[in-house]
C-alpha positions as CSV (number, residue, x, y, z in Angstrom):
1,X,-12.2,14.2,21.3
2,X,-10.7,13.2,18.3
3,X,-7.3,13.0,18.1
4,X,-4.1,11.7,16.1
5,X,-3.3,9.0,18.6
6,X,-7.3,8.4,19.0
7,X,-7.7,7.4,15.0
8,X,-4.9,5.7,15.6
9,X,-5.9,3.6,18.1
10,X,-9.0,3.2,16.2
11,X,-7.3,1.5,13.3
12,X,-5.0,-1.2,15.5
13,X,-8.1,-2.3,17.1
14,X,-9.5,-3.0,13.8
15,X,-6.6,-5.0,12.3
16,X,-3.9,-2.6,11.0
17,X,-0.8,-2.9,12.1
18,X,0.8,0.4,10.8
19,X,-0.7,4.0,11.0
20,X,1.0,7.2,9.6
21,X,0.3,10.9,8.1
22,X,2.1,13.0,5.4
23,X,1.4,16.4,4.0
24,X,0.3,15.9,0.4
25,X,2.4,18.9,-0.9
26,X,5.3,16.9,-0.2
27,X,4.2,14.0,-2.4
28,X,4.5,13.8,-6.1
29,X,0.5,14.3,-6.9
30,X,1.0,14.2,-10.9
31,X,0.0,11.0,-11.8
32,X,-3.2,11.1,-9.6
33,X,-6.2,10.1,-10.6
34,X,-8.5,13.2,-8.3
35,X,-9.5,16.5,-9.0
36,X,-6.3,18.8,-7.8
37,X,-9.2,21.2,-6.0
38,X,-10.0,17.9,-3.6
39,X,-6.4,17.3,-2.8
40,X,-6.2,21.5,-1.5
41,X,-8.7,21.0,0.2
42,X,-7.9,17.9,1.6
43,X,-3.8,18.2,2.2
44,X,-3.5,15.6,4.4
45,X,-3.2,11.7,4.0
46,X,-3.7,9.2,7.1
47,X,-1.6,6.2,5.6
48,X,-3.4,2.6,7.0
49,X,-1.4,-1.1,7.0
50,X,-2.9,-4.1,7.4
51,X,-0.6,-7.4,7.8
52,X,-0.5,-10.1,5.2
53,X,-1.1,-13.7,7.0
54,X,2.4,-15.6,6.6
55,X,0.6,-18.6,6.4
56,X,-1.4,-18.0,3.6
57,X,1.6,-16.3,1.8
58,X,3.8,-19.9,2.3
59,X,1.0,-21.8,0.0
60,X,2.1,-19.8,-2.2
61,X,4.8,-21.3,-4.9
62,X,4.7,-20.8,-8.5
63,X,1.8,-18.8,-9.2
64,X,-1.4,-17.2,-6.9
65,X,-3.9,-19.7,-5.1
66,X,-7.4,-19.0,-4.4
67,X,-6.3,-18.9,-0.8
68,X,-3.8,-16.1,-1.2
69,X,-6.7,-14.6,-3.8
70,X,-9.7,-14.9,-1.1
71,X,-7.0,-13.2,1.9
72,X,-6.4,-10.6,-0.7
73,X,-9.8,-9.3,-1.0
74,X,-10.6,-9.9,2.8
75,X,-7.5,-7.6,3.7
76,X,-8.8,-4.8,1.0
77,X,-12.7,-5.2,2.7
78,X,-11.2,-4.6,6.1
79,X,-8.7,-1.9,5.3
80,X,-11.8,-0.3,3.5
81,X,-14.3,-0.6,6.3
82,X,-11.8,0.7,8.8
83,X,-11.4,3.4,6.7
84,X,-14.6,4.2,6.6
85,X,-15.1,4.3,10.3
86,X,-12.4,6.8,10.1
87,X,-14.1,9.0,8.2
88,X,-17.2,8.9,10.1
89,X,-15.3,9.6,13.1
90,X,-13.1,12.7,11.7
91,X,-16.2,14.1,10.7
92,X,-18.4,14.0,13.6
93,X,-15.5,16.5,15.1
94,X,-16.3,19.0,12.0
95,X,-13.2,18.1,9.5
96,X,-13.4,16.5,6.4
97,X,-12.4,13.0,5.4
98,X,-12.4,11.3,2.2
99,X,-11.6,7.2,2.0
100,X,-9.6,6.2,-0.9
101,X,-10.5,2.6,-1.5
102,X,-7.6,-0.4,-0.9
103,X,-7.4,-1.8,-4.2
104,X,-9.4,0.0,-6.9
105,X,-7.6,0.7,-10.7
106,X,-9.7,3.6,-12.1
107,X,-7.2,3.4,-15.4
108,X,-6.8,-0.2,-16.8
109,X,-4.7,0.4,-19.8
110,X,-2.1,2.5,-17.2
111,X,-2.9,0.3,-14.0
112,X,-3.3,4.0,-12.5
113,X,-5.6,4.1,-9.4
114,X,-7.3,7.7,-7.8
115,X,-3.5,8.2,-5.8
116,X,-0.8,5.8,-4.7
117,X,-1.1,4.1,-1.2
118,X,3.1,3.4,-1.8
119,X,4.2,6.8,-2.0
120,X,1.7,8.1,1.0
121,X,2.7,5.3,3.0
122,X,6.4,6.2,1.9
123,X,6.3,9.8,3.3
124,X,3.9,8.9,6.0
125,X,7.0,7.0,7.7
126,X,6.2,3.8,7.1
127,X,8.7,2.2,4.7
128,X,10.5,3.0,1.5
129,X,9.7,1.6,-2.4
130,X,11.7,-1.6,-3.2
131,X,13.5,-3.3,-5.7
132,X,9.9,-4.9,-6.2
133,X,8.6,-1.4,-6.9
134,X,6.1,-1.9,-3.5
135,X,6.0,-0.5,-0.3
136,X,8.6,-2.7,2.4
137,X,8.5,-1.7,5.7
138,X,11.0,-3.0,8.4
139,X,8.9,-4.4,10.3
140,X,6.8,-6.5,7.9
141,X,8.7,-6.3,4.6
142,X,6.2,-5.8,2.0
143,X,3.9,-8.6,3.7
144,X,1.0,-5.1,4.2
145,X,-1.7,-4.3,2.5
146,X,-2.6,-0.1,2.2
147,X,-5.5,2.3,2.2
148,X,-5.7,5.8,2.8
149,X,-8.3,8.3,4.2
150,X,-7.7,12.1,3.1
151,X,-8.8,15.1,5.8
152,X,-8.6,18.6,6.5
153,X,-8.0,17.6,9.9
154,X,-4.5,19.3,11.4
155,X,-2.8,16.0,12.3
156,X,0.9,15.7,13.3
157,X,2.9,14.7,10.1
158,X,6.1,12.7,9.5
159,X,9.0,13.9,8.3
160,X,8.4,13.5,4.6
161,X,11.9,14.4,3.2
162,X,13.5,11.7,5.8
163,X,11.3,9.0,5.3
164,X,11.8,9.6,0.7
165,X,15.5,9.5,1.5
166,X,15.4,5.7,3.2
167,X,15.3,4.6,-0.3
168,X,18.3,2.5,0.2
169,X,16.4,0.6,2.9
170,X,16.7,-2.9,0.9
171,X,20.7,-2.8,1.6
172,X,21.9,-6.3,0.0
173,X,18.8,-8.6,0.2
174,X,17.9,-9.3,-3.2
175,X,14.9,-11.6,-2.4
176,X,12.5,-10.3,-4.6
177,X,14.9,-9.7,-7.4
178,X,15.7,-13.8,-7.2
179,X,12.1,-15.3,-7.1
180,X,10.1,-13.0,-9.4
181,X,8.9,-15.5,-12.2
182,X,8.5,-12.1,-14.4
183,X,12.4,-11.2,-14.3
184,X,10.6,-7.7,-13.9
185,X,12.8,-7.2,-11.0
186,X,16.1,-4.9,-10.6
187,X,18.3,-3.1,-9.3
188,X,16.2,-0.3,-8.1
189,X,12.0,0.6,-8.5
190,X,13.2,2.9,-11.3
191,X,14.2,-0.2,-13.9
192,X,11.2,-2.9,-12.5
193,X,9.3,-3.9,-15.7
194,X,5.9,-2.6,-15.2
195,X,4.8,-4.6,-18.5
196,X,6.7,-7.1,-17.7
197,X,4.7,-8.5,-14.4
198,X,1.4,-7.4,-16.1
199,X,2.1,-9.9,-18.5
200,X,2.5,-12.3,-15.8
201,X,-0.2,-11.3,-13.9
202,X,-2.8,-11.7,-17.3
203,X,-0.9,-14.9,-17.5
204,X,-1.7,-16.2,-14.2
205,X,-5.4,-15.4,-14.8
206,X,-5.6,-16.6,-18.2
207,X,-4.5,-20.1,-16.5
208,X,-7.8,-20.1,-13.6
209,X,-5.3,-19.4,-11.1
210,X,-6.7,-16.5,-9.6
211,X,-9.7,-14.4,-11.1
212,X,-7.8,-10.5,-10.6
213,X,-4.6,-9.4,-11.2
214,X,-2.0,-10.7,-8.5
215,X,0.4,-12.7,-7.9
216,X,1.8,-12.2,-4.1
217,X,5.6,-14.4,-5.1
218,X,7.4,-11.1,-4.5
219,X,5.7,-10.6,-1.4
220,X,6.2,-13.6,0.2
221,X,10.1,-12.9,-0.3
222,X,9.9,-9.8,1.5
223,X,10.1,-10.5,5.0
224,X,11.2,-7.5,6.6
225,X,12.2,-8.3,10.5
226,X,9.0,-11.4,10.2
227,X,12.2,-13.3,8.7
């Protein structure tokens, strides 16, 4: 039998270390990228973590490595595959699923993906949006990679409203705010300078640093209890 606790279990023995659920009509849906028909009939959103290796995150100094660049994509693969097997397995007990892919920008010029994995891992109970604009949890800081897997299937939600209000979670470390090479980083995720990291990001690229769009500095400054 399938079960909340059974998918998961599923996804920790595959290499996440963080599982949640939200109801989708308590997210902001208005700047997502999928038909609104799919997300009614699809209203709720298993939120998946997967842990960023700290050793590959302390080669990291002044811009991206291939190592951090190469870990990257591995986490995405395996946060996609586990996803997957999700799906298959919600679906074999007659619900629907629908895997919404780790890392995948569907709008370039808005760096807009199908949904954000932030804001359903937000109200799925496992962090709140930092100074750096990303997900940080407690337990890992923002040191997680996301995916999440949409399903008709009635799963036991957290408590959205509680888990939007821990906004404050960042108290006085300023981490992020001291080692972004961007200066895109304030005093809350409403002033970070979206066009300001981009720029950095194309930068680091334009250099051969890294062949996609990241950059993992802020990352590595965000701890959580790992410090």
């Amino acid at each position: 039998m399938v079960t909340r606790s059974s998918l998961e279990e599923l996804a920790r023995s595959e290499g996440c270390c963080l599982f949640g659920v939200a109801e989708l009509t308590w997210i902001d849906k208005s700047d997502f990228l999928l038909e609104p028909e799919l997300l009614i009939r699809l209203p709720r959103a298993i939120s998946l973590a997967a842990p960023v290796s700290t050793t590959v995150l302390a080669t990291i100094h002044e811009h991206p490595n291939q190592l951090y660049f190469h870990h990257y994509r591995q986490l995405n693969a395996l946060l996609d595959r586990i996803s997957l097997r999700m799906v298959r397995e919600i679906e074999q007990a007659g619900f629907k699923a629908l895997a919404i892919a780790a890392s995948q920008i569907v709008d370039w010029q808005n760096q807009r993906a199908h949904l954000s994995h932030k804001r359903i891992a937000q109200f799925s109970g496992l962090g709140w949006i930092g100074r750096n604009n990303l997900l940080v949890t407690p337990e890992y800081g923002s040191q997680v990679r996301l995916a999440t897997v949409l399903t008709n299937m009635p799963l036991e939600a957290e408590c959205g409203l509680r888990t939007a209000e821990r906004g404050a979670g960042c108290g006085e470390c300023r981490a992020c705010v001291a080692a972004c090479p961007a200066q895109a980083i304030h005093e809350t995720p409403a002033e970070f300078q979206h066009q300001a990291c981009y720029a950095k990001l194309k930068e680091f690229q334009s250099q051969g640093h890294v062949g996609q769009f990241i950059c993992g500095i802020c990352v590595r400054a965000c701890t959580g209890s790992r410090r």
